[in-house]
C-alpha angles and dihedrals in degrees: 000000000000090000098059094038082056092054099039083057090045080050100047095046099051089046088050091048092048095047080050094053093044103054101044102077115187106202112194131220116288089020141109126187115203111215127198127196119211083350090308130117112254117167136318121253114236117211110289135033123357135184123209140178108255126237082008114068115043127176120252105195141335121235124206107229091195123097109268134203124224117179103195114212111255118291119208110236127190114221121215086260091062087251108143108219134183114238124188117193135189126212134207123186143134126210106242096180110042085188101054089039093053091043111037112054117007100222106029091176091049088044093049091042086057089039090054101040093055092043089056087042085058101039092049097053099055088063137056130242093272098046090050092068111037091042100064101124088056084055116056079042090058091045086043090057107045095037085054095050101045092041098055101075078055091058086243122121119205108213104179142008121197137177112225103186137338112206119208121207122277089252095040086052107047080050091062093041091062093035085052086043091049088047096054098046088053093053088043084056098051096045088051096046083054087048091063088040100060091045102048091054094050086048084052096052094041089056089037095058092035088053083051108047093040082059092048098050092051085050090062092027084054091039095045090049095056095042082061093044080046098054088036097049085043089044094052086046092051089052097045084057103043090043091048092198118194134244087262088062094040092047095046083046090057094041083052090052099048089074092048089046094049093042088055113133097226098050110101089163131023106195097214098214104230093242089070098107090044085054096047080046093048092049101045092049078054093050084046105044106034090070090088097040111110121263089026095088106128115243128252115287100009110113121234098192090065087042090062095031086066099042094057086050086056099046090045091058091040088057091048101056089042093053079052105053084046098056087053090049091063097039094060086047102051090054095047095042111015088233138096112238126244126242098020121119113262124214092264098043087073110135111221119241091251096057092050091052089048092235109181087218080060096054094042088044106248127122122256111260111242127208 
């Protein structure tokens, strides 16, 4: 008799503990439980502490109220141009409305993963493969709009729609990869042709202004040289006129020129006028006579003997060289003509350096002293 009271308590208390924990419900956060009494809905548990009828009221099921991401296996989608393409997609949602969800549609993840496959079906293949690509934002618009629509009446609310990839075919894809080679090596081309370009045409200026400015750097080289022959040549004559020189002076600087101008390099041949003799005659009578003229005198302590001593060493190497030009003159001539030609000085018409001074020892036939 002990034995079954104590049952029947053992009974009583784990009937009581399990009506207690049954009817005691804790909801989380971001959760709703639907509960059904007598398999009918009832109500629909918030987070926290619930109370419910035990034995009664049972939960039949338990919605997650958070967004939630779905990423759906590849689809295969046919574009406008018959080209089969692999297309991923990711879902986001979150169920708004537990009840509607539980009660009106009994997979809402697999009804949203068929909606969304034959929206992109018929949004692909609307589009060719180009398109396709290069129109994925209209896309995933296009996906967001309709899903929304459609999974409202669900109490589900799409948020977002993306494309994750679309796969060409092998083929397809080997045919892009040497259009888009082709593409960049033409571009490669182009940018490299400008770059020649462009620095051809910079080469061209630089030579250009450097051309310019070195011009124009020989223009006022060439001008400022000539400003300062000017102002020499100005200067010299200035100085001719203010030191007035004499005949004596003019005639000893041109005997000292004759020997320069016949050692000129670029004299081959010196053509000797005929009236050269008459001209050293004419100078040394000069020499001779001027020294009585009037203003010619020479001035106190310079030597005239030395004055006329190295004028008649200038006129004789001034006859020499004449008397040498001469001889090759008619060398020159006597191979090109067989003749001697007329009116050159021959090597025995030399005029002596006294004679051509006009020294009174030459015309009474003595020899100059020398000191």
């Amino acid at each position: 008799m002990e034995a079954i009271i104590l049952v029947l308590v053992i009974a009583i208390a784990v009937l009581a503990v399990t009506t207690m924990v049954r009817s005691v419900r804790i909801v989380p956060q971001q959760r709703m439980d639907v509960v059904e009494r007598l398999g009918k809905y009832k109500r629909t548990l918030s987070p926290g502490l619930n109370l419910l009828v035990p034995f009664v009221d049972a939960v039949r099921t338990k919605v997650d109220m958070r967004e939630q991401v779905v990423s759906f296996p590849p689809q295969p989608v046919i574009t406008s141009d018959n080209l089969v393409v692999s297309i991923d997609t990711v879902l986001y949602f979150k169920v708004v409305d537990p009840v509607r969800a539980t009660y009106e549609i009994s997979n809402f993840l697999q009804a949203i993963e068929q909606l969304t496959v034959t929206t992109l079906r018929n949004v692909i293949g609307s589009l060719d493969l180009e398109r396709a690509l290069t129109s994925r934002e209209e896309i995933n618009k296009h996906l967001s709009s309709v899903l929304d629509e459609t999974t409202g009446r669900w109490g589900i609310k799409v948020t977002r729609v993306e494309i994750k990839a679309i796969e060409p075919p092998p083929s397809i894809r080997d045919s892009m990869e040497k259009q888009m080679r082709a593409e960049r090596e033409r571009r490669a081309t182009i940018l490299n042709a400008e770059g020649h370009k462009q620095a051809a045409i910079l080469t061209a200026e630089g030579e250009k202004q450097s051309q310019v400015l070195r011009a124009d750097g020989d223009r006022q080289a060439r001008i400022l040289q000539a400003e300062g022959q000017a102002k020499a040549i100005r200067t010299v004559f200035d100085a001719i006129h203010q030191a007035n020189p004499s005949q004596k002076v003019l005639a000893y600087q041109y005997l000292q020129a004759l020997p320069q101008i016949a050692n000129g390099t670029a004299n081959k041949v010196w053509i000797v006028p005929t009236e050269l003799t008459k001209a050293l005659e004419g100078m040394g009578g000069a020499l001779g006579g001027l020294a009585g003229m009037v203003g010619d005198v020479p001035a106190a302590g310079v030597d005239a003997g030395a004055v006329e001593r190295e004028a008649a060493a200038a006129a004789e190497a001034a006859s020499a060289e004449a008397q040498k030009v001469n001889a090759e003159v008619r060398a020159a001539e006597a191979e090109a003509t067989g003749q001697a030609t007329p009116g050159a000085l021959t090597a025995s018409d030399g005029v002596p350096p006294a004679a051509a001074l006009g020294s009174a020892d030459y015309q009474h036939g003595g020899e100059v002293e020398k000191a």
